[in-house]
N, C-alpha and C positions, 0 to 999 in steps of 0.2 A: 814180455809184452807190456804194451802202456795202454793203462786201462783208465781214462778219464769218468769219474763216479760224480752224478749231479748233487744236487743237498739232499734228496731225499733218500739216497743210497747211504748219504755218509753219517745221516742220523741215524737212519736204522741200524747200520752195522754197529756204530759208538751205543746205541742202546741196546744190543743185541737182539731186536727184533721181528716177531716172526714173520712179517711180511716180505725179509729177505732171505730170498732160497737160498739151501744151500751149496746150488752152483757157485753162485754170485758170492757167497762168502769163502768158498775154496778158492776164488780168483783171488778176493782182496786180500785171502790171509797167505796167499803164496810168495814166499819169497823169490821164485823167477820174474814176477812182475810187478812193474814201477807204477804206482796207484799215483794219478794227478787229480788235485781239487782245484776248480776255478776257486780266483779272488770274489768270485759274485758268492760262492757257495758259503763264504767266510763270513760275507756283508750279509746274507743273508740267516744263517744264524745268529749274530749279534742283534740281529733286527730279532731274532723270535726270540730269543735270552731276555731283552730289553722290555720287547712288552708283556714278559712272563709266560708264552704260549711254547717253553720249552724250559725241559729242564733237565739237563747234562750234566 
């Protein structure tokens, strides 16, 4: 299955954070399914990296 994740799915799961159930993280860590990130989702943490409002 193709499971497109917006920015806030793909921070919390990179932080391992509780806000993301653990449905939601059996999908992304399933190797049956092909996990897609927009290009926005990429511009848009370099934008929170940048002005220090994250830290990966």
């Amino acid at each position: 299955m193709r499971i497109l994740i917006d920015t806030h799915i793909l921070i919390w799961h990179l932080e391992g954070d509780f806000q993301l159930s653990s449905a939601r993280r059996t999908l992304i860590a399933s190797p049956a399914n092909s996990i897609l990130i927009s290009k926005t989702s990429v511009w848009e943490i370099a934008i929170k990296l940048s002005l220090g409002k994250l830290g990966l």
